[in-house]
C-alpha positions in Angstrom: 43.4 -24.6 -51.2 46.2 -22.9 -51.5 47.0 -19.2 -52.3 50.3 -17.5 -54.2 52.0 -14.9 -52.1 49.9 -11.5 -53.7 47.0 -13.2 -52.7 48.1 -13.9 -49.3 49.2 -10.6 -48.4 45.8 -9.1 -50.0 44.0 -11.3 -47.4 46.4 -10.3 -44.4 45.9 -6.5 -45.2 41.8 -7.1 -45.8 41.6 -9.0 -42.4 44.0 -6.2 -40.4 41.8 -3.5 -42.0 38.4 -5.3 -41.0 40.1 -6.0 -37.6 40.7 -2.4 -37.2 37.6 -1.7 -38.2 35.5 -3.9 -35.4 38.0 -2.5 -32.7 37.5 1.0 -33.7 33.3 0.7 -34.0 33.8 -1.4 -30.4 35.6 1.2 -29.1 33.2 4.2 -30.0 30.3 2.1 -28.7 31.9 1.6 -25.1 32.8 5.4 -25.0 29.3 6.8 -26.5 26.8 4.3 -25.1 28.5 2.7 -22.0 30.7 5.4 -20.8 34.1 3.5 -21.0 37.5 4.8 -22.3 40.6 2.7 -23.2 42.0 4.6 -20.4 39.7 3.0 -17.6 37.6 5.9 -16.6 33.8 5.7 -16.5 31.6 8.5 -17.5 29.1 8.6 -14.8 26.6 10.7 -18.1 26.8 7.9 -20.3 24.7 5.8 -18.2 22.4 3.2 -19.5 18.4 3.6 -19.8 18.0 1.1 -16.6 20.6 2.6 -14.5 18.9 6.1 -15.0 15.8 4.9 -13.9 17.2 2.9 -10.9 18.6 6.1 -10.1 15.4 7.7 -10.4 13.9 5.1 -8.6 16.2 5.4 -5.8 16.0 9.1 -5.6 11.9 9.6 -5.3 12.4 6.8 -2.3 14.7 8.7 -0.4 12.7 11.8 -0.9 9.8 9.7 0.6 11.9 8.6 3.6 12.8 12.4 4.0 9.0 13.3 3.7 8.3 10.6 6.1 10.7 11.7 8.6 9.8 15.4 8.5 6.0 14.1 9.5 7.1 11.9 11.8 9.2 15.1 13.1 6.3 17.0 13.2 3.6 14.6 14.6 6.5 14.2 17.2 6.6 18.0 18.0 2.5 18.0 17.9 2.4 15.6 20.7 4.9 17.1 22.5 3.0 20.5 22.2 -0.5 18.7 23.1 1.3 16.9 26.2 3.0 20.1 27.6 -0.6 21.8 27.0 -2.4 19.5 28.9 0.1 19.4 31.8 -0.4 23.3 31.6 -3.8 22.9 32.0 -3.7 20.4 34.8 -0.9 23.1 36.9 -3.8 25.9 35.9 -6.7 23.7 36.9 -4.8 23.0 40.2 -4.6 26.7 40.6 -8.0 28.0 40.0 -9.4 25.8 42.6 -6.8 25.9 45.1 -8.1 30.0 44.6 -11.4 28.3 45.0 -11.2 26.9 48.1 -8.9 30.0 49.4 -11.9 32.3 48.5 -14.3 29.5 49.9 -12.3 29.5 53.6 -12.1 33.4 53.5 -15.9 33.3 52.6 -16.9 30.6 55.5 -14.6 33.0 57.8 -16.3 36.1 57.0 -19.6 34.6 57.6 -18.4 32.9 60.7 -17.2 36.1 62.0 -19.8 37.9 61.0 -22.3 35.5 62.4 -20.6 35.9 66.1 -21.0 39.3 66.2 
């Protein structure tokens, strides 16, 4: 099949318009739903639906690794605290009956002495 001139260059302009056409709709998609410009940059707001919730995702696990490490701060500090208590109590323990047997010797010396008299 063959077409005269007019009819040629009809076609050539119809396919350069529709040509223009895809590349302009193309275009506006990248920069509207994908984020990406002719130029190369990336939008980091035009992200898709499953890269925001990734993101999401990834977010609430880090703030359960932060929660997580603030317990395991604070259980840490706990048993510090409950190991420098009871080595408190031990030293105080240690203390009151050292006293005790101090008061005990000074007792058995006052009776000893006062049993000589």
């Amino acid at each position: 099949m063959s077409f005269d001139k007019p009819t040629r260059n009809l076609l050539a302009k119809i396919v350069t318009r529709c040509r223009d056409r895809l590349a302009s709709d193309i275009t506006e998609q990248l920069q509207s739903t994908h984020g990406l410009h002719p130029d190369g940059t990336i939008l980091d707001v035009a992200r898709t639906e499953d890269d925001r919730r990734q993101m999401a995702e990834a977010e609430q696990r880090k703030a359960e690794a932060e929660d997580r490490l603030r317990s395991t701060d604070l259980a840490l500090q706990a048993e510090r605290l409950a190991r420098m208590a009871a080595e408190q109590s031990a030293i105080i323990a240690g203390a009151v009956e050292a006293q005790t047997q101090v008061a005990a010797r000074l007792a058995y010396a006052a009776g000893a002495q006062g049993g000589t008299r």
